[in-house]
N, C-alpha and C positions, 0 to 999 in steps of 0.2 A: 605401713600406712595404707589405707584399702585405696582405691580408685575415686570414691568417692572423694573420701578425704582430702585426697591430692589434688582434685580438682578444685575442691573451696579451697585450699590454701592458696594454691596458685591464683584463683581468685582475688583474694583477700589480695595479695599483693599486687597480682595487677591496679585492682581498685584503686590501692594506695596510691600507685603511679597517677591515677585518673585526675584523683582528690588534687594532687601536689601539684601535676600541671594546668589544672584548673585552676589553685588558686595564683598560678603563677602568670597566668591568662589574664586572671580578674586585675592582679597587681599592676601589669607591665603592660597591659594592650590598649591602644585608643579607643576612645569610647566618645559615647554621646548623651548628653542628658536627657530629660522626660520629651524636650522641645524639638530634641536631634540637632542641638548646635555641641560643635567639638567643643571638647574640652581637653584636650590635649595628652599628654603621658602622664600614667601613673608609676610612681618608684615607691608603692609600698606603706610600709608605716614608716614615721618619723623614727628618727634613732634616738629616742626620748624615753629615762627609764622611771619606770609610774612605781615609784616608791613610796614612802613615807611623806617625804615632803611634796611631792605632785600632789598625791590627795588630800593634803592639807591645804595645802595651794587653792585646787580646785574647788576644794567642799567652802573653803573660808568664805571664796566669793560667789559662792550659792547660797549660802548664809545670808550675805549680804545683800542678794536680792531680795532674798526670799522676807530679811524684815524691812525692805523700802517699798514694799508695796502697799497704796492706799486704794480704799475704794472707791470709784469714782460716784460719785449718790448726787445722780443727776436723771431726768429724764431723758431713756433712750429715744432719740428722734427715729433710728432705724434700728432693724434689725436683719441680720441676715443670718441665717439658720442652716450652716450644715451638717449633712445626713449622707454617712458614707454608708451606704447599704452592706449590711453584715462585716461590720468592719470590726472585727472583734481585738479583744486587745493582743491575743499573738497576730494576728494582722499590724496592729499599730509598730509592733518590735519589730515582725520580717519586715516590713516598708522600710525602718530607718536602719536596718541591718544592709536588705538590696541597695539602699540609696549610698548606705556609707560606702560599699563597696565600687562602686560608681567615682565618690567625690573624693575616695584618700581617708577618707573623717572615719571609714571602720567603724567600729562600734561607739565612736565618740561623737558620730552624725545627729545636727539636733533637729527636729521637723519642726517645722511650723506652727503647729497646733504645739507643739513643748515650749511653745516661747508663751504663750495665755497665761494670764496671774494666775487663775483659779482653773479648779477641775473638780469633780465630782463622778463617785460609781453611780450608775443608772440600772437598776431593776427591771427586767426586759417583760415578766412575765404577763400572759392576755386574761380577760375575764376566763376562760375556761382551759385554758393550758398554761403548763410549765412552762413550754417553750413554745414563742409567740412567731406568728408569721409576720410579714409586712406590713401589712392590711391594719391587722390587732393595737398593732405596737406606732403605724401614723395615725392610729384615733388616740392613741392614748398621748405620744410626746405633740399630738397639734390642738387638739382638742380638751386635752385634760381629763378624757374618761375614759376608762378603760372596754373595751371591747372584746366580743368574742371573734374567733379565729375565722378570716377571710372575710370579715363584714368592714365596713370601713366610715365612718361619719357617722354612727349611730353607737346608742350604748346596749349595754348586756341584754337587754330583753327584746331587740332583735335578733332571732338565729339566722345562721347561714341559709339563704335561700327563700327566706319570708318576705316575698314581693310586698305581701298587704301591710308588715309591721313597720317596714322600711322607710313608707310615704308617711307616718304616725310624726309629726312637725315635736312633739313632746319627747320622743324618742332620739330625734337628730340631737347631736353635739355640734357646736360652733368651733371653729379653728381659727390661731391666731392671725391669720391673715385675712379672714371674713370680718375679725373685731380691728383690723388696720381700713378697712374697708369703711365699717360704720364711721371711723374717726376721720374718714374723709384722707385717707394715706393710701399713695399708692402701693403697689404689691404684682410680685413677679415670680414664676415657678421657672426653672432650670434642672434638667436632668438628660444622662444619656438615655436613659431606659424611653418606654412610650412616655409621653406626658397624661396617659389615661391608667398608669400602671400605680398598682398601690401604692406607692411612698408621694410620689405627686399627689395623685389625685385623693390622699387626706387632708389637702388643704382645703378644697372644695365639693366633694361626692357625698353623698350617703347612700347607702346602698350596701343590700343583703348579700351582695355578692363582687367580692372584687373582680372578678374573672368576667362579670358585664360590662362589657370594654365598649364594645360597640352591639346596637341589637343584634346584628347576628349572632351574638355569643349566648344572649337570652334564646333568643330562639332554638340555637342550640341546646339548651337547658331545659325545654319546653316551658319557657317563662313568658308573662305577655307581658308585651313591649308598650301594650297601649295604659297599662296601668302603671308600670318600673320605667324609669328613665336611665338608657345607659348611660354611663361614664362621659363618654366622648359629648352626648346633649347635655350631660350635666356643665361638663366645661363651658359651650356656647351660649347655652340656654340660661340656666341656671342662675339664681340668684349671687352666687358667692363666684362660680364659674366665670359669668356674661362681663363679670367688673376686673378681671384680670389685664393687667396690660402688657405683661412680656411673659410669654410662651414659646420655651425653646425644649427642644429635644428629640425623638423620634416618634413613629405611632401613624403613619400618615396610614395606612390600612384601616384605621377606626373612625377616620373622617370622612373616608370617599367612596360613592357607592361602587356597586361590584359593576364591571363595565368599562370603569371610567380608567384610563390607563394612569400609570402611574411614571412620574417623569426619570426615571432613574430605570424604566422596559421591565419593574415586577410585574408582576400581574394586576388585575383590575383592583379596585378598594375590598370590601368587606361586609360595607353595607347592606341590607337589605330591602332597608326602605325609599333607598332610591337619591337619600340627601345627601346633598356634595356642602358637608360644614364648616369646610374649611372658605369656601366662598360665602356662605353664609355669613361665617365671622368676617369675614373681611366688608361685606354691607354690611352689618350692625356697625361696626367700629369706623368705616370711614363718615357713618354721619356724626358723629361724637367728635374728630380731629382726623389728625394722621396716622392713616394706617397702613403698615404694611406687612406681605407673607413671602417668605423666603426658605427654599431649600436646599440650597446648597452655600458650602463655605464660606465663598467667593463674594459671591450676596451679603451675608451676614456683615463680612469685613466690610464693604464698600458703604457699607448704611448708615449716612449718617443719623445720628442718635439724637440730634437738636431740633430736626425737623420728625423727630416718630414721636407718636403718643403713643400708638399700640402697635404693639411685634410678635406676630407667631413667626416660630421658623420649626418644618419638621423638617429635620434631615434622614429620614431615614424611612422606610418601608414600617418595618417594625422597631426592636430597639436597637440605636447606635450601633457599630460595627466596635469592636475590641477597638482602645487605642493601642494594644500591639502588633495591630493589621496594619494602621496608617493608612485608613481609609480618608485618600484626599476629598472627597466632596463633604464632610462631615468637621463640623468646627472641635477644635477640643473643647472640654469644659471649661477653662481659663478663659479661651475666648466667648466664647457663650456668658459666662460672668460677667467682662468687662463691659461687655454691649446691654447685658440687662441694667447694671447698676448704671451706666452712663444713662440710661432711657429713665431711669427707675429716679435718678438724685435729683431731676429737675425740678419732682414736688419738692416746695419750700416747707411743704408739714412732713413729711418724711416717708418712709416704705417700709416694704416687708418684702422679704425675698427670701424666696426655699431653693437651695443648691443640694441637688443629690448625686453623690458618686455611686450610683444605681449598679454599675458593672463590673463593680470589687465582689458584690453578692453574686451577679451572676457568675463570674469564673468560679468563685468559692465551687460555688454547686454543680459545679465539673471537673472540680479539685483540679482546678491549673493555676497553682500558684504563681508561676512568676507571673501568668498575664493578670492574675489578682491584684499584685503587689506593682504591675505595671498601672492598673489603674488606679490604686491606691496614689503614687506621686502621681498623678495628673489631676487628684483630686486634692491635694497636696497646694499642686501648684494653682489650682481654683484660689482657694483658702488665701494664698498669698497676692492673689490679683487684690481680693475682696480688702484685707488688710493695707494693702498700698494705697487703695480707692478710699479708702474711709478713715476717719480720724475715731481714735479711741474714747473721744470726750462726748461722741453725741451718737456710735455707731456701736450697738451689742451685736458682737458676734458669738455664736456657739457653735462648736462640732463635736457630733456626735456620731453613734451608730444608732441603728431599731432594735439588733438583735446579733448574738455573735454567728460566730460557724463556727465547725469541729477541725479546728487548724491545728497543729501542734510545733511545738519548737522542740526536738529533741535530738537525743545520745550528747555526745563532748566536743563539738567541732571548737577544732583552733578560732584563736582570735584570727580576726582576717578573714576570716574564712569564707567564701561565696554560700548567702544562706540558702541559696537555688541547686544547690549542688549536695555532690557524695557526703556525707554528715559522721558517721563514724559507722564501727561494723559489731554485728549481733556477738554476743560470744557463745552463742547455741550452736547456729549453722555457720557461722565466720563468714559471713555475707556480711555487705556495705548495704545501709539503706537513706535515703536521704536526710537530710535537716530535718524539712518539711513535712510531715505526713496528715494526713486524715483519720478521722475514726469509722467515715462512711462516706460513701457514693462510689462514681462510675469507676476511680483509680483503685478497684479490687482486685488482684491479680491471683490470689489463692495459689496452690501450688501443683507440680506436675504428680505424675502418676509413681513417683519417689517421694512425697511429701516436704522434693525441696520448691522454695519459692524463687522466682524469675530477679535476677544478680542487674541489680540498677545503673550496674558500672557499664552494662552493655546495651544500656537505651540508650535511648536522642535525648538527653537532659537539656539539651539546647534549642528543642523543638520547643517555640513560643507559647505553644500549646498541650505541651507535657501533661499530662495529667498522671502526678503526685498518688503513690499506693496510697490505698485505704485498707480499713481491718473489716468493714464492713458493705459487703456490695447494695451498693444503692440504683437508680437508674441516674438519680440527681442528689450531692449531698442533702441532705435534712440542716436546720439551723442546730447553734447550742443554744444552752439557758444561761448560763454566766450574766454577769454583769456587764456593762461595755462602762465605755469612760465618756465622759464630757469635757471639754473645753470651753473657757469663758475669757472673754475679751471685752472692755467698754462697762457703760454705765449697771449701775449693779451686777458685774460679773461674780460679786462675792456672793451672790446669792444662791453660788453653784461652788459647796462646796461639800465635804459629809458624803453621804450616801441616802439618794430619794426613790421612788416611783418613777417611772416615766414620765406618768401624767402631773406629776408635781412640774415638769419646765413648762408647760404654756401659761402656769399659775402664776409662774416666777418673770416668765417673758412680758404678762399683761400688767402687773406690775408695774416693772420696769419702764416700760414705753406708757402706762397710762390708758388701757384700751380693756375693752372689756370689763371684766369684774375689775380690774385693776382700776379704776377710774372712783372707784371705793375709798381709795387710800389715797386718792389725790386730792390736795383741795381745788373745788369747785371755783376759784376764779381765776387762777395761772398755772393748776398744774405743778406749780413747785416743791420744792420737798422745803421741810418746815426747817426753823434751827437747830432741831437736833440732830439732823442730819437724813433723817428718813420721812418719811411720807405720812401726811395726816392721816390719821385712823379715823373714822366716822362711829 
């Protein structure tokens, strides 16, 4: 056998060693949940044999759910809408794969979102690409139309970067939460990312350019600021913006001028033009009721929610820090949740609230999976605050993605098996390669000056920050085109089932709650759905 040879063998079995006390790791060591509270020792899988009659067992009483479900055909008082940014559906499997290995449950772990009667494939594609950015794909699931790629609250015949097309009022699309607005409902945005960053701010922007966060971004661009309003004025200023009353997340760079220090010792804001709008907002909004801004954790928790009308909170510079860092000044998204919905339920006529797990896309695009799948259950455990807070008879919840990523679940890993970890081995070079891999970005390793590639069994798999080979080097993964899935919860969830458009949910949302075009289908004196069960037609 050559030297080479002998070295991938020996390889190979060291690996195996790797694989086995890994998952011997996963099984037998203390651990902590998404919240860091113990949960005690793991002993493995049950000594329970899945034969014939198991899955008969099993499937009978899936059966049995699955024909006790009705629809509930009432009007949705609220609606809460989440949006796990690129959360594609091998995302939605490595999540309850990581989490089963956590809880015992293994492959038999059910999330959150698998508990929702109805689900539905969603269609990701933009007015002008296959595979759509952020930007594209929150005009199309908020707004209802679809858009070209990086423009955001307008439709197709704005392009990227047409200051003069953008201000065209014919051209804007309306989002479900500016039609929660008109009906006199409050309405609240949530996310870790900026709250000026694409998936937010298509509830309220329009604008030729998602990347116009704050003016100095225009300006960067050589765009003028006295015609284009960025992002950050659109939120204060702004029509649909100015009536927002809970605002949580990061971005505090696109509110504060450059100068003005920032409370956590980054550097000055971003500004250009000198406006500090985060005080701004806060005089608008204290002559309206109670208003308060907070940023840090500690703050959020201590506040009570009976006495606020209106809540920004940025915690952060730019966007939220990883929740696998455990950055103490910065709230999780659960908690961020429970403080909007508590601000948000006091309207007697109802809300709208957009939750985005914003930083599953971003690790995607640095192919670090586990810290993906770390933010995936804390968006997870969002979902389940939102569910506990809200009753199914009067609250539609949805969770979805905008757009997938190039994630892969692959080779034979054992059941059990840590899906973070060694996954099986090539039978080319008898190298071990992970579970996990990518099709592109930064985790390209290519191969040495022998044309072998870099042996996985001898990284830091453990390092939080790992970043997962890819086939193609990128600087940052690029999105997929696939399908993602939907989740539906509450009053016409069945509405969300088959396979639609993106821009088909805000059609289905305004519906439901009665708002916007949906107000078509309601009758004009109560709003109720008639006796056949659904909504008068006009």
């Amino acid at each position: 056998m050559s030297p080479s040879r002998t070295s991938r063998a020996l390889s190979a079995i060291f690996a195996l060693c790797i694989i086995s006390c890994a998952q011997a790791d996963l099984r037998f060591r203390d651990h902590e949940d998404v919240d860091g509270h113990h949960q005690g020792l793991l002993f493995g899988h049950m000594e329970q044999v899945e034969d014939k009659h198991y899955w008969h067992k099993a499937c009978q009483e899936d059966l049995r759910s699955q024909l006790a479900k009705s629809p509930i055909v009432k009007k949705a008082k609220n609606i809460v809408f989440f949006l796990g940014d690129g959360t594609s559906i091998s995302t939605l499997t490595a999540a309850r794969l990581y989490k089963g290995g956590l809880t015992g449950q293994y492959e038999h772990q059910v999330m959150e979102w698998e508990k929702f009667p109805y689900s539905t494939l969603i269609k990701t594609y933009s007015n002008d690409k296959q595979v759509t950015d952020s930007a594209a794909s929150a005009t199309a699931y908020l707004t209802g139309t679809k858009g070209n790629q990086r423009t955001l609250g307008v439709d197709g015949r704005v392009k990227k970067g047409d200051c003069a097309a953008m201000n065209v009022p014919e051209y804007h699309s309306k989002s479900v939460l500016s039609n929660f607005q008109d009906a006199d409902r409050s309405t609240g945005v949530v996310t870790v990312t900026r709250v000026t960053h694409a998936s937010p701010a298509g509830n309220y922007a329009h604008t030729a350019n998602r990347n116009w966060e704050n003016d100095d971004d225009i300006n960067d661009d050589f765009g003028d600021t006295n015609l284009c309003d960025d992002v950050a004025e659109q939120l204060v200023f702004g029509e649909t913006g100015s009536k927002i009353k809970v605002i949580l997340g990061g971005g505090r760079q696109k509110f504060l001028p450059k100068g003005v220090p920032d409370p956590e010792g980054n550097i000055g804001g971003r500004r250009d033009d000198g406006k500090n709008l985060i005080d701004t907002w806060l005089h608008h909004k204290k002559d309206l009721g109670n208003a308060s801004y907070v940023w840090h954790r500690e703050q959020l928790l201590a506040l009570d929610a009976n006495e606020t009308d209106y809540l920004m909170g940025l915690f952060d510079y730019s966007h939220m820090a990883f929740a696998i860092d455990n950055e103490s000044s910065n709230p999780t998204l659960a908690e961020m949740t429970r403080k909007a919905i508590e601000v948000l339920r006091k309207d007697d006529n109802g809300f709208f609230l957009f939750v985005e797990g914003g930083n599953i896309d971003r690790a995607h695009h640095l192919n670090q999976a586990k810290s993906a799948l770390t933010e995936a259950l804390h968006f997870e455990a969002a979902i389940q605050v939102a569910t506990e807070m809200t009753s199914a008879e009067d609250t539609l919840i949805v969770v979805t993605a905008d757009h997938s990523h190039p994630l892969v679940i692959n080779g034979y890993p054992d059941r059990g098996q840590s899906v973070v970890g060694l996954g099986d081995f090539s039978d080319v070079d008898v190298l071990p390669y992970t579970t996990l891999l990518y099709t592109n970005g930064p985790g390209y390793r290519g191969t040495d000056e022998h044309g072998v590639r870099p042996d996985p069994a001898f990284e830091d798999l453990g390092n939080p920050h790992y970043a997962n080979d890819a086939t193609i080097p990128m600087v940052e993964a690029n999105h997929a085109g696939e399908e993602v899935v939907l989740y539906a919860r509450g009053p016409h969830a069945h509405l969300f089932t088959g396979i639609h458009e993106n821009a088909y949910i805000p059609h289905a949302l305004r519906y439901a709650a009665c708002v916007g075009d949906g107000l078509h289908f309601c009758k004009k004196d109560d709003h109720q759905r008639t006796t056949t069960g659904e909504m008068e037609l006009l």
